[in-house]
N, C-alpha and C positions, 0 to 999 in steps of 0.2 A: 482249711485254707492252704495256697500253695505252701505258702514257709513254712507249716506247721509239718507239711512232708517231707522238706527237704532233710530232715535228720532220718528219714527212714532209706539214706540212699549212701550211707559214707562207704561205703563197700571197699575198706582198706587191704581185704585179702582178693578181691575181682581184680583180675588182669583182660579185660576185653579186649576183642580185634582190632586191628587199627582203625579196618573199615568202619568202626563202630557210630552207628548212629544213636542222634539222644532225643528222646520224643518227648514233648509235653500236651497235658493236655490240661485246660483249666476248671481248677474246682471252684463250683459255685458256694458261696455261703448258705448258709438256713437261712431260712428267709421265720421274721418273727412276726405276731399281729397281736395288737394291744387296745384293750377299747374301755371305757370307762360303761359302758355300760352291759349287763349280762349277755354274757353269750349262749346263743342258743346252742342245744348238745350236737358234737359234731356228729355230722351222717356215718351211718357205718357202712362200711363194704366188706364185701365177700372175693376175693379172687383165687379161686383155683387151680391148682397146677398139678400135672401129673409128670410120668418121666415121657419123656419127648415134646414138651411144651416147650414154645417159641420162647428163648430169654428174653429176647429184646421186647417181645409184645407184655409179655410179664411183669419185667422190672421199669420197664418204662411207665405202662399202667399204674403200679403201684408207684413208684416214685413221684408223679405226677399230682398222684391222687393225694398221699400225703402232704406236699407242700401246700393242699389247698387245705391242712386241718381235717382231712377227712382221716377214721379211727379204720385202717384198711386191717384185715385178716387174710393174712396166705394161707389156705389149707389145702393140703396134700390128698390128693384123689387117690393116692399110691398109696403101697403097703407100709414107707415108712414116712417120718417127716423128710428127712434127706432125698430129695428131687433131682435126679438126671437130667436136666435139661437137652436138649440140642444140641449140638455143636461144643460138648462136655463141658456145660458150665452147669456148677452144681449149685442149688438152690435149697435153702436148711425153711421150712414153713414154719407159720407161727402154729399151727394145731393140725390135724387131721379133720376130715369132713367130717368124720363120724363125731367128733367133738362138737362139731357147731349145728350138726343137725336141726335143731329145737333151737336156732337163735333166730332172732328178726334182722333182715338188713334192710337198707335202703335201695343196694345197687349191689348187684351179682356181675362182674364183668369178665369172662371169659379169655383166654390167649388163646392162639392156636397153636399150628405146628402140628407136625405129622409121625409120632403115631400118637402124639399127645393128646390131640381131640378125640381120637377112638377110644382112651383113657376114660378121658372125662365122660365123654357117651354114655360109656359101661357101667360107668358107677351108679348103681342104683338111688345110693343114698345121694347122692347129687341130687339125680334126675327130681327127686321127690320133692328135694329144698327147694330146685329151682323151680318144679311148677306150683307149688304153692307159695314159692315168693310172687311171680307172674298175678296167680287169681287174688292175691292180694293188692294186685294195681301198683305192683312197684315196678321199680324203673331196673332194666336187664340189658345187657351191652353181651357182644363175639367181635372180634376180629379173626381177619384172616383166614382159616379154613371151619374156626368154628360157627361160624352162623350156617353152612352147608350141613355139616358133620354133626354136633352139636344141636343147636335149635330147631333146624329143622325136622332132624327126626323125633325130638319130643314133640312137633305139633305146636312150637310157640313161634310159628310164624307168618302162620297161616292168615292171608287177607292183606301181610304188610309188605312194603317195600322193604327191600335188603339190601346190601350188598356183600361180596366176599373176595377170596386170594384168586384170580383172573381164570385159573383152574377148574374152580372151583364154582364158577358161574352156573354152569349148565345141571350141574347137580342141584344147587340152591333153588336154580328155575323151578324143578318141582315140589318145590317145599313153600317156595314166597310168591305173592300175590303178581309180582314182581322185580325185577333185579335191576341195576343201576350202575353205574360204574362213577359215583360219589367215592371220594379218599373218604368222608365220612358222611350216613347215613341216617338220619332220625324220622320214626315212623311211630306215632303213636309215643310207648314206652319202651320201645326196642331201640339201640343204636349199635349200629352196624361200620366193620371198617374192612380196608384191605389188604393191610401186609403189615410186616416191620415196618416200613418207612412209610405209614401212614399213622402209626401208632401214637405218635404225640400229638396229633391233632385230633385221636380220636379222643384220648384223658383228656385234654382240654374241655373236649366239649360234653366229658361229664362231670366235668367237675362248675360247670355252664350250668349244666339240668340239674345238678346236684344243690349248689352253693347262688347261682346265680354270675349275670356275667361282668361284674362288677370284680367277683373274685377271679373268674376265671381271665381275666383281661391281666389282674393282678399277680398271679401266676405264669401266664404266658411270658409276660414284659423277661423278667431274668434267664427265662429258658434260652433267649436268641434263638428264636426259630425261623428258621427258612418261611417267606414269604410266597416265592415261585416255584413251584415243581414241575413246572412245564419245561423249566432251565435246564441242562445238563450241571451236573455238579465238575465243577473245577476250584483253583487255587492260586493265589498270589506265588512265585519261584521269583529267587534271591537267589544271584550266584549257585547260576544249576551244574550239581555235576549227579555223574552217573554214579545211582545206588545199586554196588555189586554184591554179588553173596556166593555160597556154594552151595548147592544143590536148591532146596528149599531154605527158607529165612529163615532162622528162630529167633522167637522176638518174648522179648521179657515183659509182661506185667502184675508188677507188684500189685497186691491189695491191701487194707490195712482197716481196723478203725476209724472211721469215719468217711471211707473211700468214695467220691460219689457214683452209687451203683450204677447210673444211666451211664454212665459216661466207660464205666470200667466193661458193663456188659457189652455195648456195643462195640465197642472197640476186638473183644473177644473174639465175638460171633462175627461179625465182618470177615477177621483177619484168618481165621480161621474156615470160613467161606472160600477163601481164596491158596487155600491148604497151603499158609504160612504153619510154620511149626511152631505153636504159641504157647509156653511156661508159664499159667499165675504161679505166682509166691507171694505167700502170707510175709505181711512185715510184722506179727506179732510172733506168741510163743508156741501157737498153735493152729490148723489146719484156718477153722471157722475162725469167719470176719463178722463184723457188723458195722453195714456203712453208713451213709450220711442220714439216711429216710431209713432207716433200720430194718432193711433188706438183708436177710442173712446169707452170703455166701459162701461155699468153702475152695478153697485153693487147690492145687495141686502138689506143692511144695512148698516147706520152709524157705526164705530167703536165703537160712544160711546154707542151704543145700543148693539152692538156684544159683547162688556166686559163684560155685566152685567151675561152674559150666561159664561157656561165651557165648555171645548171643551178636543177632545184625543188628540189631533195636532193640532198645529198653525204654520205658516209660517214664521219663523224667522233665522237670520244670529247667530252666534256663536260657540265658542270651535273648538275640533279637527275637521280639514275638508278638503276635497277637492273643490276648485274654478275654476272660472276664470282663465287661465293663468298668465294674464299681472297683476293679485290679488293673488297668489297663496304664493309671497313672506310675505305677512302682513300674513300669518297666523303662529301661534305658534311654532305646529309641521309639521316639512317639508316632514316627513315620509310616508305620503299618499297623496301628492299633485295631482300625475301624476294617481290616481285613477278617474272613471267616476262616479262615484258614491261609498261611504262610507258611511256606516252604524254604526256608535259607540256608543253602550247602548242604550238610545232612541232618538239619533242627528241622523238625514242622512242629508247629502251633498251633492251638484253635483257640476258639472263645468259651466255649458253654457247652452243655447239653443239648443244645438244638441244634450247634454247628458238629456235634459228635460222630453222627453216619459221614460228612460231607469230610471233615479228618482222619474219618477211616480208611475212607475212598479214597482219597489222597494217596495213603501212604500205600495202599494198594495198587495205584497208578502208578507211584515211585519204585517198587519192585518188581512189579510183573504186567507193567504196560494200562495204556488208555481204554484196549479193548477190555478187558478182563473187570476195569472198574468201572466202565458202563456195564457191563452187562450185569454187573452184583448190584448196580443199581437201579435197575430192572426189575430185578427176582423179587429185592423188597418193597417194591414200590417207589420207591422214593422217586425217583423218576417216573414219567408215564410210560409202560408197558407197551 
């Protein structure tokens, strides 16, 4: 919860620029589910990751997938658990593949990212689990460049519809029955998507095929997720002024115990998209975090190493804003609650996890212009191509 962070921010020896802007962004609570009568065993998942896999398709997946009760396994296609991600966000697995080889899943679902899906490819023992998860009739998901890369060169795609990252079409053409340009795709037991910013509608709708859509309705609801993506993403501005810096921005975010990962990775990978110079630091004793959906991340720095530097932005809760929902009452003024995003003087705000790309975008807009954050909205989708 946000108060529960704000002791991770007393920074009594930080002396920041004056220009110093302060960012919030809202943490969603756990969500719990209680039934008087037996529950049936949660689904299990499999999601692999290697070094150069998409974080946002990653962590979003698994985040997503967890708050539906589903029992998810990150394992490491690469040679250690500790995953390089993209856009250097480092990602700690729960096992290696070779670990789970011989386990049964329900749902295998793939990230992509480039050279991360040639990763995944290569690995034999992948290949193996996942086509014998396949002739077992179970249910298999790619996003983004891996339904090209990935499935299609095993041969499990053959006959169905797909889709993939816009690139990445003409490749899949000879692998899939057909291709589509669906944000997401369901063929049979295959489900297919197209980029970061299509990634949370694609766990949605496995956690639909998985759980049913009762639950998946049930999950959706606190994400706040964007309805139109036909829309350009924009933002509420409060007493605008100009956000200055020198040279590139360096922008602080903290991470901690219980951090919520969706919201921490995007923010990353955006901002760093847009070669802001962005500093995680652990607010614990040590490098690795463990955040909200028990996604393990590791940082770049101690905080108490990161104070000693200044920064254009840091990641913090306060003043006029928009939240959370079920948060929206603790805040002061009520007059822009139901905004996805607000921008006032040098504060911007969001709501949730599903307003998280469109707050990233934002603050990308507020540094280095309106072009620059269409077109990152573009790249991952989230807007139409």
């Amino acid at each position: 919860m946000a108060l529960r962070h704000l002791q991770f921010f007393p920074c009594t020896n930080f002396t920041p620029k004056p220009k110093l802007k302060l960012i919030n962004i809202s943490f969603t609570p756990s969500l719990s589910f209680s039934s008087t009568t037996p529950m049936a065993p949660a689904p299990k998942v499999l999601v692999p990751i290697a070094d150069g896999t998409e974080p946002m398709e990653a962590v979003i997946t698994v985040d997503v997938l967890r708050r539906s009760g589903a029992d998810v396994t990150v394992a490491s296609a690469s040679s250690n658990l500790s995953v390089e991600a993209l856009h250097g966000v480092k990602i700690l697995a729960d096992a290696s593949v070779s670990d789970v080889a011989d386990s049964a899943f329900d749902l295998v679902a793939l990230p992509g990212g480039v050279p991360g899906v040639e990763n995944l490819r290569d690995c034999k023992v992948l290949e193996g689990l996942v086509k014998k998860h396949v002739e077992d009739g179970r249910l298999y998901a790619a996003v983004c460049a891996a339904p090209a890369v990935v499935l299609g060169p095993w041969g499990l795609l053959n006959g169905l519809k797909a889709t993939c990252y816009p690139s990445f079409m003409e490749k899949l053409a000879s692998y899939a029955a057909s291709t589509v340009e669906s944000r997401v795709q369901m063929d049979g037991r295959v489900v297919t998507s197209r980029a970061p910013g299509t990634t949370m509608e694609f766990a949605v709708a496995l956690v639909e095929q998985l759980c049913g859509k009762e639950k998946a309705d049930e999950v959706a609801g606190p994400l706040v997720m964007r309805s139109n993506h036909g829309d350009e993403p924009t933002f509420t501005e409060l007493n605008p002024v100009q956000w200055t810096f020198d040279d590139l921005p360096k922008v602080l975010v903290p991470i901690a115990n219980g951090t919520e990962e969706m919201e921490a990775v995007i923010i990353i990978d955006i901002l760093r998209r847009a070669k802001a110079k962005v500093v995680v630091a652990a607010v614990e004793d040590k490098l690795e975090i463990v955040a909200s959906r028990k996604v393990k991340l590791a940082a770049d720095i101690l905080l108490d190493e990161a104070a000693k530097l200044s920064y254009d932005l840091i990641v913090l809760p306060g003043k006029k804003a928009t939240a959370f929902p079920a948060m929206s009452n603790k805040l002061s003024d009520q007059s822009e609650v139901e905004n996805r995003v607000v921008v006032d003087g040098n504060l911007i705000t969001s709501r949730g996890p599903g307003t998280s790309i469109e707050f990233a975008l934002a603050i990308v807009e507020k540094l280095f212009g309106r072009k620059l954050a269409l077109e990152l909205a573009k790249t991952i989708v989230f807007t139409r191509p």
